[in-house]
C-alpha atoms as a printed R data frame, in Angstrom:
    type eleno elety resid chain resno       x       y       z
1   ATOM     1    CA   UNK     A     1 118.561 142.339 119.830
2   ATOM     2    CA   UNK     A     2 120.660 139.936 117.872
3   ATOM     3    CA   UNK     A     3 120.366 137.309 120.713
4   ATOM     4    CA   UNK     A     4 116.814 137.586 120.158
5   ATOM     5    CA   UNK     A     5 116.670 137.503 116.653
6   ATOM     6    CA   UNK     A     6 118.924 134.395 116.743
7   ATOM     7    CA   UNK     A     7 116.632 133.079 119.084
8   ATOM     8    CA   UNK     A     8 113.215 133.160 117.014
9   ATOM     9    CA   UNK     A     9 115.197 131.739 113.914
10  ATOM    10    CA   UNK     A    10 116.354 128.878 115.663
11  ATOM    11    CA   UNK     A    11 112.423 128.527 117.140
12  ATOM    12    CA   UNK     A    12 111.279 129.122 113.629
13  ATOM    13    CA   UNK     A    13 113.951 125.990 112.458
14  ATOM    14    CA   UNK     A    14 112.434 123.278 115.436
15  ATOM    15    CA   UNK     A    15 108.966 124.515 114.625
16  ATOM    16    CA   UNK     A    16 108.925 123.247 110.790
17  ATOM    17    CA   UNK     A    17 111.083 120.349 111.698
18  ATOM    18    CA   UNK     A    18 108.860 119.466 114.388
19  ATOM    19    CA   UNK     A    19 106.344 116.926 113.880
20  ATOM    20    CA   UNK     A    20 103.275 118.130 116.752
21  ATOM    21    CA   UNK     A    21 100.340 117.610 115.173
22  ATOM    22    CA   UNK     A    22  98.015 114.685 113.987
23  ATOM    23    CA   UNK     A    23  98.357 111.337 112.543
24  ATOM    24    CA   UNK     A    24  94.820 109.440 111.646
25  ATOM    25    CA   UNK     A    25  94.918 105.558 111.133
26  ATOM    26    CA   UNK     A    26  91.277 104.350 109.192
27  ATOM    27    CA   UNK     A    27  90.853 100.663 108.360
28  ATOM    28    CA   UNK     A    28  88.470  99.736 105.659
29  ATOM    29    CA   UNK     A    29  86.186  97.012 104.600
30  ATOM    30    CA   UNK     A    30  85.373  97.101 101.113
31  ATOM    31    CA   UNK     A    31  83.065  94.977  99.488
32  ATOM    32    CA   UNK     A    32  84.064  93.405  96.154
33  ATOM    33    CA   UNK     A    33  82.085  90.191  96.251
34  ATOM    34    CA   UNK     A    34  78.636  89.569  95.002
35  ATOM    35    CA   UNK     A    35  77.483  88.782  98.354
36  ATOM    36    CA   UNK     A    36  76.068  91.236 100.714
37  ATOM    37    CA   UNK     A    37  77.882  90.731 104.440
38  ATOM    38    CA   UNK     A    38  76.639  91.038 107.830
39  ATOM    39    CA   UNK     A    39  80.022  92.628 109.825
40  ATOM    40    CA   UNK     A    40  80.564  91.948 113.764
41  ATOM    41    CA   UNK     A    41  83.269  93.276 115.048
42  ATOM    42    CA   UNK     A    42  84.517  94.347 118.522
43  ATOM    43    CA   UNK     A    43  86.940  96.819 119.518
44  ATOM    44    CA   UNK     A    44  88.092  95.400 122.641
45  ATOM    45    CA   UNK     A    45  90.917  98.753 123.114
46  ATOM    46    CA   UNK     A    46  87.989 101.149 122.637
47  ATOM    47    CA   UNK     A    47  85.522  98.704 123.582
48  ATOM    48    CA   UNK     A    48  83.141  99.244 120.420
49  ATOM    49    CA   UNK     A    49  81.058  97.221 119.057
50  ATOM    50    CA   UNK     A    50  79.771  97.628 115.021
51  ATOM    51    CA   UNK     A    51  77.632  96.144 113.578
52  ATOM    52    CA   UNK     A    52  76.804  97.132 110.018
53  ATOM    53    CA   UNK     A    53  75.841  95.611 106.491
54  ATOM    54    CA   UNK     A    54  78.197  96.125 103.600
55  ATOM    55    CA   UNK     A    55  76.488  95.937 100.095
56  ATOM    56    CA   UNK     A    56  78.254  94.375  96.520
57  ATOM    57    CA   UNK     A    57  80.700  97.968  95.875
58  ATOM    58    CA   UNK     A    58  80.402  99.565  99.265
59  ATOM    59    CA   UNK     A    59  82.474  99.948 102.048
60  ATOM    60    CA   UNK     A    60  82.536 100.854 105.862
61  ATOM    61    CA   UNK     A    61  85.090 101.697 108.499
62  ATOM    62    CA   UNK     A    62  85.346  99.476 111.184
63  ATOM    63    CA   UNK     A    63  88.306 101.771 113.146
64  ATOM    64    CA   UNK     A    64  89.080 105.083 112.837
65  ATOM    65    CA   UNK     A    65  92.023 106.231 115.290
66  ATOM    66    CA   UNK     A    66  93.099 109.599 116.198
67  ATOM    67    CA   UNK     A    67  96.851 110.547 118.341
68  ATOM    68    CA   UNK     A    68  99.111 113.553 118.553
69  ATOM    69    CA   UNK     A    69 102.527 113.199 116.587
70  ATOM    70    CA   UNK     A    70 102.610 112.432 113.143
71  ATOM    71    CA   UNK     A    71 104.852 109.884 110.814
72  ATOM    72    CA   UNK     A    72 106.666 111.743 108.122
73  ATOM    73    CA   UNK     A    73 107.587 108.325 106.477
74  ATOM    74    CA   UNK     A    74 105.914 104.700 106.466
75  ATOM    75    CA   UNK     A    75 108.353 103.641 108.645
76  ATOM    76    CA   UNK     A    76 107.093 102.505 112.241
77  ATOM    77    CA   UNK     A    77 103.083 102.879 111.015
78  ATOM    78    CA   UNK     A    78 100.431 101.156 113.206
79  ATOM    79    CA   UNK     A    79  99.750  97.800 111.267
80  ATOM    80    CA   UNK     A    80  97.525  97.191 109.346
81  ATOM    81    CA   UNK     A    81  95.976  93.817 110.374
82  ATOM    82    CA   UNK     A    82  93.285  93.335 113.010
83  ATOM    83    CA   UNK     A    83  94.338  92.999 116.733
84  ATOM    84    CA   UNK     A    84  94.415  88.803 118.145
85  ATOM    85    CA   UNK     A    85  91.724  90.470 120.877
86  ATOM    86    CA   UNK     A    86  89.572  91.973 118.447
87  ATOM    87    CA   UNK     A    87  86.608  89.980 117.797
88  ATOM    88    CA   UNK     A    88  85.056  89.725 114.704
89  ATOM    89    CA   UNK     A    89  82.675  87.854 111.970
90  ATOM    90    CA   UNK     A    90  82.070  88.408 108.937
91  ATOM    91    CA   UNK     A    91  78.715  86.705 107.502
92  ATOM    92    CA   UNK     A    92  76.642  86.100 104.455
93  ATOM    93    CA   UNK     A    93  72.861  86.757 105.525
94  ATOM    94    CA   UNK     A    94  71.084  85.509 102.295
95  ATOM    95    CA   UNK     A    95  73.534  82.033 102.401
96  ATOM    96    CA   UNK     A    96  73.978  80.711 105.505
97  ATOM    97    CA   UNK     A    97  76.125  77.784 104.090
98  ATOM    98    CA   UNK     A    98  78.947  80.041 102.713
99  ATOM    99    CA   UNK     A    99  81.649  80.496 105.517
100 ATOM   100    CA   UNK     A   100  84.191  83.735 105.185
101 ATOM   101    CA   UNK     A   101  87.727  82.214 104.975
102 ATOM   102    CA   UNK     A   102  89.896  85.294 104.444
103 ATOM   103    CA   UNK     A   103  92.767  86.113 106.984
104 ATOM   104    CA   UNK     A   104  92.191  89.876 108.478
105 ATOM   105    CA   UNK     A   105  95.201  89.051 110.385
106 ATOM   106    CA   UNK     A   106  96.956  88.178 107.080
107 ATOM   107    CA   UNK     A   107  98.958  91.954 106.652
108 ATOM   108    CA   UNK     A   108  99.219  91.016 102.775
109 ATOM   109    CA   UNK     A   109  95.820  90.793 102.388
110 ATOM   110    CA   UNK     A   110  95.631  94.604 103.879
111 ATOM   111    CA   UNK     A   111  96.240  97.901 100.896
112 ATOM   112    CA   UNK     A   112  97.620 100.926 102.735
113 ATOM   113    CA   UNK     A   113  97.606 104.214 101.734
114 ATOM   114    CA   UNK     A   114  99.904 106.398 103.610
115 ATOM   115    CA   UNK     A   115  99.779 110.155 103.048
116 ATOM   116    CA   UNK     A   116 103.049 111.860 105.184
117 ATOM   117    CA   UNK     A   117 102.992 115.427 106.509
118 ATOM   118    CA   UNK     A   118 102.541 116.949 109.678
119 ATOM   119    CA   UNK     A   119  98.698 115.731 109.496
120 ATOM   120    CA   UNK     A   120  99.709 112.305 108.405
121 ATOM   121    CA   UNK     A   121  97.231 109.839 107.252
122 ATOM   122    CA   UNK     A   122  96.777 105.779 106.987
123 ATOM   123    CA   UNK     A   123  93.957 104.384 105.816
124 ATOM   124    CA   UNK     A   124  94.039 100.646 105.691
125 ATOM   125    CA   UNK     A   125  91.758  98.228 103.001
126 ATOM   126    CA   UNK     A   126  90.623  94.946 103.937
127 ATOM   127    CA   UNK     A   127  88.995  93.462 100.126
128 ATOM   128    CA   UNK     A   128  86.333  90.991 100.011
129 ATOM   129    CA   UNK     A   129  86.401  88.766  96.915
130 ATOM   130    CA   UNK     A   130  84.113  86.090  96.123
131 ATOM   131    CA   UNK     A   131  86.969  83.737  97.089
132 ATOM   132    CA   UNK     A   132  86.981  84.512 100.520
133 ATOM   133    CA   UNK     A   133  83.946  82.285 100.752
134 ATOM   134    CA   UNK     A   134  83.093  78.517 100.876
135 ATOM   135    CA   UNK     A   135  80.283  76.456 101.235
């Protein structure tokens, strides 16, 4: 009986120190310029395509990832940045003439938001300013 009882406390001990559940990595656009931008971006891991309209204040989420395992610290988190293979342009529809010249590769350019825990979350903020474009 004591072997046993030994045995579920030192179960119980792994269990809670054990990190066997979720982590969830989100990245972001969010639209702070006065411009209204036409997104196209492929996924070439996951192979999706989006294409989607982001208004002056709004936002959408271009990738939204979901593994087993979660990170208790910041340490070792997916990055940030967009991919070399991903594909992607970023246009203004009503100006033709204005070209986006931000970096989504650029990781400082990136906000993340890392909430740790055995469901652990990152969720990852591109920003659009008006200075990301030139005519």
């Amino acid at each position: 009986m004591k072997k046993l009882l030994h045995l579920i406390v030192v179960a119980i001990i792994i269990l809670n120190g054990s990190c066997e559940t979720d982590h969830t990595n989100k990245k972001v656009f969010l639209n702070l310029s006065s411009y209204t931008l036409q997104v196209n971006y492929l996924n070439r891991h996951y192979l999706e395509e989006l294409k989607d309209v982001i208004h002056p204040k709004d936002s959408v989420v271009i990738d939204y990832r979901w593994d087993f395992g979660c990170y208790k610290t910041e340490e070792n988190l997916p990055p940030c940045v967009l991919q070399e293979e991903d594909s992607i342009k970023i246009y203004v529809p009503a100006d033709s003439t204005l070209v986006f010249t931000g970096n989504l590769r650029d990781e400082t350019r990136w906000y993340s938001d890392f909430y740790a825990g055995n469901s652990s979350n990152q969720v990852c903020t591109f920003v659009f300013v008006n200075e990301d474009f030139e005519h």
